[in-house]
C-alpha positions as CSV (number, residue, x, y, z in Angstrom):
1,X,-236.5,-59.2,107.3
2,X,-236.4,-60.4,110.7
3,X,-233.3,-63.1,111.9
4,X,-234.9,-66.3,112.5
5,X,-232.3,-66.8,114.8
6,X,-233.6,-64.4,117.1
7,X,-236.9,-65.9,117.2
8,X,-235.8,-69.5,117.8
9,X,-233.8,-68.0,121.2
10,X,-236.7,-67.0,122.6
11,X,-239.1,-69.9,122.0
12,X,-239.3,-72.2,124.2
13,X,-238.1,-76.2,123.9
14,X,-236.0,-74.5,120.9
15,X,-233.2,-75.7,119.7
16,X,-230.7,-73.0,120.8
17,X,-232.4,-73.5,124.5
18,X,-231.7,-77.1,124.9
19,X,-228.1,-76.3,123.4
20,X,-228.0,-73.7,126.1
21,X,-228.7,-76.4,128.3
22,X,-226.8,-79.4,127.2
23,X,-223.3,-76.7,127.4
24,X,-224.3,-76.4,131.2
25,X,-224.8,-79.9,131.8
26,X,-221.3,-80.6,130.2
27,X,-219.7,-77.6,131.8
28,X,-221.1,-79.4,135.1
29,X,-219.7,-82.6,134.5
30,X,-216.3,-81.0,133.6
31,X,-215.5,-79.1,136.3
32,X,-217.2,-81.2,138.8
33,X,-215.3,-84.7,137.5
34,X,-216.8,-87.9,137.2
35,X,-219.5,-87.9,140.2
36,X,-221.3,-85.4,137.8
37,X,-220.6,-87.5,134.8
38,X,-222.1,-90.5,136.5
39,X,-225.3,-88.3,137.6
40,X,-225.9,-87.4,134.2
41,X,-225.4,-90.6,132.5
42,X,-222.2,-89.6,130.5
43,X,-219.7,-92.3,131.9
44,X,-220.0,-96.0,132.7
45,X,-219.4,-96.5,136.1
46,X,-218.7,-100.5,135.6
47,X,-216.0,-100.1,133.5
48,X,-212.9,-100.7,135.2
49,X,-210.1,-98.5,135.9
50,X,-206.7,-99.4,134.1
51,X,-202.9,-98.4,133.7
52,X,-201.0,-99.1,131.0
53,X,-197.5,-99.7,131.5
54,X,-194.6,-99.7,129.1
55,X,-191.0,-101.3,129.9
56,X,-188.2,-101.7,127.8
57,X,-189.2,-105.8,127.5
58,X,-193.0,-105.9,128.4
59,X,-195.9,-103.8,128.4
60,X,-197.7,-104.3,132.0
61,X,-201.6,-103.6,132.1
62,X,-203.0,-103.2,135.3
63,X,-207.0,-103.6,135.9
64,X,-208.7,-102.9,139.5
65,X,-211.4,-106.1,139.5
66,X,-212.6,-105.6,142.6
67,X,-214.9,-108.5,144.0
68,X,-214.4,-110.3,140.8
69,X,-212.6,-113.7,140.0
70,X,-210.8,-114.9,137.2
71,X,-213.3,-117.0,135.8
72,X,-215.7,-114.2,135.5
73,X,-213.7,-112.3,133.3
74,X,-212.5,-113.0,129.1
75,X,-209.3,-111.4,128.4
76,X,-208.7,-111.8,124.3
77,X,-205.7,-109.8,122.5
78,X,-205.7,-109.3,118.7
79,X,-203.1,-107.3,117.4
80,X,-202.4,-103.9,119.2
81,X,-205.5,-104.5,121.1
82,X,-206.5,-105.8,124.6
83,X,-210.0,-106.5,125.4
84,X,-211.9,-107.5,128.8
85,X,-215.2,-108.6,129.3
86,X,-216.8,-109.2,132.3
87,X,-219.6,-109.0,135.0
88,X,-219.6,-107.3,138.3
89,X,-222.0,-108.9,140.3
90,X,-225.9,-106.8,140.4
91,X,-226.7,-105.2,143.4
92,X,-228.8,-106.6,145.9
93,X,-232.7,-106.2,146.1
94,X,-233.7,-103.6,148.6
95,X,-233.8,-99.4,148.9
96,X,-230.7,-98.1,147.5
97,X,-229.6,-95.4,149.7
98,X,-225.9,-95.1,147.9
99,X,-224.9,-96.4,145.2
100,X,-220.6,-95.8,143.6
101,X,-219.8,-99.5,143.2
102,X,-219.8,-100.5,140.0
103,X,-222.4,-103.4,139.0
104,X,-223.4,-105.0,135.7
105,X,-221.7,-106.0,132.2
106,X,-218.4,-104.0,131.4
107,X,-216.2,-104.3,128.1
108,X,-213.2,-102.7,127.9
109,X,-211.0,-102.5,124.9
110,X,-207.2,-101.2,125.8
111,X,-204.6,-100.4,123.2
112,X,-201.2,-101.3,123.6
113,X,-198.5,-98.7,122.7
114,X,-196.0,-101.3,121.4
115,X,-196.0,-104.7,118.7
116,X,-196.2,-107.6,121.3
117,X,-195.8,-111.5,121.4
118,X,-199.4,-112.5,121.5
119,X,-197.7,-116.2,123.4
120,X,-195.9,-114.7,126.1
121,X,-199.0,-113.1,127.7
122,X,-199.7,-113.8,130.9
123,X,-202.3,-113.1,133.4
124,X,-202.7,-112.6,137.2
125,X,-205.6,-112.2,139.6
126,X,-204.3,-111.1,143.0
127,X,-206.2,-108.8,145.4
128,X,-208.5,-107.1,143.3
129,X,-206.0,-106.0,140.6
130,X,-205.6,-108.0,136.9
131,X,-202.4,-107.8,136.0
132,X,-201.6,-108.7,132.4
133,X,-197.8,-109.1,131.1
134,X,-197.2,-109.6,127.2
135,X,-193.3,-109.7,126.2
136,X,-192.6,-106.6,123.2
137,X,-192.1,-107.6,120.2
138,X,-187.8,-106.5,120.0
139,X,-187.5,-103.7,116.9
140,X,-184.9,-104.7,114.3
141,X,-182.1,-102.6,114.9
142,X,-180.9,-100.7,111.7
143,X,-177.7,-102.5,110.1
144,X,-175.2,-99.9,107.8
145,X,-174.7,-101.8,104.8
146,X,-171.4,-101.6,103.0
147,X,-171.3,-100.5,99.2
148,X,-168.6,-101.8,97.1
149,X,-168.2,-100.3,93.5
């Protein structure tokens, strides 16, 4: 008896063939970064680029909102994670000729490495860059407790 295997390699639109073919496209986009990514449709381009930052008080969270001002943008935090929401503006009508600013709807949920004091957070919009502060929540230090008997 004959592998079916063998026969499904060699027809085409197969499966195996457009396995073949999705491994180059993802062996593309990985050693060509994220201009491939964003010519093949893998990664949002609208979503905005973010660092995390950890202190010993604070976690810091820094967002590059290029173009975009504070009122066009929902920040929410519940529990351990930090969300934005937000439009960058469409682009306008006309031929396209290049295209690597980011434009449309973008939601970006960020998790925070650390318990934090949800009322303490604060939020700044200065040149292009969100930057977000929330206090840590302090760790209760381990106390030795004496044992009489």
């Amino acid at each position: 008896m004959q592998d079916p295997r063998s026969d499904a390699r060699s027809t085409p639109g197969s499966v195996e063939r457009l396995r073949h073919e999705f491994d180059k496209w993802l062996e593309t986009a990985w050693s060509q970064g994220e201009r491939a990514m964003d010519a093949i449709g893998i990664r949002k381009s609208a979503t905005p680029a973010v660092d995390v930052i950890e202190t010993p008080d604070a976690i810091v969270v820094l967002v590059d909102i290029p173009g975009l001002a504070a009122d066009q943008i929902e920040l929410t935090l519940t529990g351990h994670m930090l969300t934005l929401n937000g439009k960058h503006p469409e682009l306008e009508s006309g031929q396209v000729h290049l295209n690597e600013r980011p434009h449309g709807l973008f939601k970006r949920s960020i998790p925070l490495p650390s318990t934090v004091d949800a009322d303490t957070i604060i939020a700044d919009s200065k040149n292009g860059v969100l930057r977000i502060t929330v206090q840590k929540i302090p760790t209760q230090k381990a106390r030795r407790i004496e044992i009489t008997g």
